[in-house]
Structure formats: structure tokens, C-alpha cells
C-alpha atoms as a printed R data frame, in Angstrom:
   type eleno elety resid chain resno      x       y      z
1  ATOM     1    CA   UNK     A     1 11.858 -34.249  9.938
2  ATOM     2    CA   UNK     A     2  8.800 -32.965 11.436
3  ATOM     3    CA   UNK     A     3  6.228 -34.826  9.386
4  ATOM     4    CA   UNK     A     4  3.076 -31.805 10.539
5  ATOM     5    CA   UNK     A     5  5.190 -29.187  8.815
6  ATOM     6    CA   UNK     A     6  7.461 -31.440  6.269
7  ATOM     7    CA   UNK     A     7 10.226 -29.240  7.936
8  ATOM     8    CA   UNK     A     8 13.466 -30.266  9.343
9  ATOM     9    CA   UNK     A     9 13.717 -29.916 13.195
10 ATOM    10    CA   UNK     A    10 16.927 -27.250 12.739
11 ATOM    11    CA   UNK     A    11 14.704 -25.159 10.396
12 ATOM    12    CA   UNK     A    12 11.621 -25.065 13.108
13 ATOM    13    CA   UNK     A    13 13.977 -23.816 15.772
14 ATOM    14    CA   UNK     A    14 15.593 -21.408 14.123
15 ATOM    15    CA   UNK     A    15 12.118 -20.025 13.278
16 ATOM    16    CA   UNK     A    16 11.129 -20.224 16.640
17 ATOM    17    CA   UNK     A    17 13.925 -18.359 18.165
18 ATOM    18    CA   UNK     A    18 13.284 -15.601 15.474
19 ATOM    19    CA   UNK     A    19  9.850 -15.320 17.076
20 ATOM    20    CA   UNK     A    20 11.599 -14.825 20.064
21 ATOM    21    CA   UNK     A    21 13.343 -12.369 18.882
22 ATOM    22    CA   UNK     A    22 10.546 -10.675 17.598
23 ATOM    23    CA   UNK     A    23  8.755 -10.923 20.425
24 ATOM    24    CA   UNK     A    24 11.508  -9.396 22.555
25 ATOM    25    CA   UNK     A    25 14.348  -7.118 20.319
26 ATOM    26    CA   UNK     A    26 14.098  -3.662 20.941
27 ATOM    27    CA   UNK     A    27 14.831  -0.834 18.092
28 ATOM    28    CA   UNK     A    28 18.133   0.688 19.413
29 ATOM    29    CA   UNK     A    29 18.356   3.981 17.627
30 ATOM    30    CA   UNK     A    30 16.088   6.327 16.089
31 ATOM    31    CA   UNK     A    31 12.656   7.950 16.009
32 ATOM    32    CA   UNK     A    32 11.944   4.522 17.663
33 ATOM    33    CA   UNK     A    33 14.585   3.404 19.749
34 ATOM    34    CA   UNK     A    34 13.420   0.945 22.770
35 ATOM    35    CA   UNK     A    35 10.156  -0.032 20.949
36 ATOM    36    CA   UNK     A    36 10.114  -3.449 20.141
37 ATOM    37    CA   UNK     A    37 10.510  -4.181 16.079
38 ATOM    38    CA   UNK     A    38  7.450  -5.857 16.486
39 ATOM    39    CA   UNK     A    39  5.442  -2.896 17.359
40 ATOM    40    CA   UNK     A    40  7.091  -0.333 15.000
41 ATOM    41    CA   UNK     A    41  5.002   1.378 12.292
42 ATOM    42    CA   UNK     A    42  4.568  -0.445  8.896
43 ATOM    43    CA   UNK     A    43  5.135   2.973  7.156
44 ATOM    44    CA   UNK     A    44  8.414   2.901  9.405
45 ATOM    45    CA   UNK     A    45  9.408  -0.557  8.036
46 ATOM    46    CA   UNK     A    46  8.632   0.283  4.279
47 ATOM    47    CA   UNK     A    47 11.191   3.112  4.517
48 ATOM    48    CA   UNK     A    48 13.935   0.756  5.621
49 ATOM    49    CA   UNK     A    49 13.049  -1.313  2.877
50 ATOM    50    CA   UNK     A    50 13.388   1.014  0.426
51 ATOM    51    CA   UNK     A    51 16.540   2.899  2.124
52 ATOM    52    CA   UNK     A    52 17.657  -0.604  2.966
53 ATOM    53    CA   UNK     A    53 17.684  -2.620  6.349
54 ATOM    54    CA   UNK     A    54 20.427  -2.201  8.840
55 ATOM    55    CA   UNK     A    55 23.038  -5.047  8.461
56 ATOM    56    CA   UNK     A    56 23.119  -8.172 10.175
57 ATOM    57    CA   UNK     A    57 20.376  -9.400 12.643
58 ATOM    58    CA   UNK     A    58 18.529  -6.523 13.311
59 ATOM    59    CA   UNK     A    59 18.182  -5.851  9.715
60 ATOM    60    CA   UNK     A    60 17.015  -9.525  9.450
61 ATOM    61    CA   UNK     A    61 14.153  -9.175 12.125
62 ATOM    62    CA   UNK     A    62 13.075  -5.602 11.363
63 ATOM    63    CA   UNK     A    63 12.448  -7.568  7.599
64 ATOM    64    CA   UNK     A    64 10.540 -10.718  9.459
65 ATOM    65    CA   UNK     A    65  8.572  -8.074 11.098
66 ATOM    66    CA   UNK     A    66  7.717  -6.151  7.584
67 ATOM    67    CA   UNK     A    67  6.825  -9.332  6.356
68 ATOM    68    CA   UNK     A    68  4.010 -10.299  9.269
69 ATOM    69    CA   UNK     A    69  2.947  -6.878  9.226
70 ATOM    70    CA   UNK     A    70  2.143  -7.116  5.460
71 ATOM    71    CA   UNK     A    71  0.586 -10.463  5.634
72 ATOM    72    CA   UNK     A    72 -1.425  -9.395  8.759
73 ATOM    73    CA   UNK     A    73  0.215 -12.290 10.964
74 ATOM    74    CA   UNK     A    74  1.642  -9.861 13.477
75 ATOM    75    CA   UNK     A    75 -0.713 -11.294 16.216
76 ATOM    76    CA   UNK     A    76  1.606 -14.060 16.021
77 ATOM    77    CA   UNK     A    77  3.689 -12.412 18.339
78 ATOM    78    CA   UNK     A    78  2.355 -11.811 22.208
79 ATOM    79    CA   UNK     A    79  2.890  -8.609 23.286
């Protein structure tokens, strides 16, 4: 266990590859296709929260992304 955190070393990288992933998956369809999720609108991601995410791992990163946007950690992210 990583005794900073008090996490367990398979739940650090899986958090680190979703930052990846963040950093790097591209929307690919829509009003915003190519951008990455990172950089898509708040407003946008609100919608799909309310309409519902897509399924599966996009779905899962667009609501990572929500959830750094609404905390104001996107900066997290390089661009």
C-alpha cells in the first residue's frame, strides 16, 4: 500500500492511466468530435449527465472530466 496516499498500488495506477486518458481521448462524434474530453464545455458535460453518458469507457472519462471541471482540478491535466 502506498503509505503517502493510504491507497493500494492497483488503485493509483488505474487512476493514473485514467489521467492518461484524459489527457489524450478524443470526443468521437458530435458537435465536438476530435476535441479532447478534457477540453469540452462544462455546459456540454452537464447535458450528458442529465441525458446520460455514453456507455462504457468513454462514458466513464467524459464523467471524470465533469467531475474535475466542477471541482476546478482540470489543470490537472497538461494540455
Amino acid at each position: 500500500m502506498n503509505e503517502a496516499l493510504g491507497l493500494p498500488p492497483e488503485v493509483l495506477t488505474k487512476a493514473r492511466a485514467d489521467m492518461e486518458k484524459l489527457a489524450t481521448l478524443a470526443m468521437p462524434f458530435g458537435k465536438f468530435s476530435g476535441r479532447r474530453v478534457i477540453d469540452l464545455p462544462e455546459e456540454y458535460l452537464l447535458w450528458f449527465r442529465q441525458k446520460g453518458f455514453p456507455k462504457g469507457e468513454l462514458g466513464r472519462i467524459m464523467q471524470l472530466a465533469l467531475e474535475l471541471k466542477i471541482n476546478g482540478l482540470e489543470g490537472l491535466i497538461p494540455g
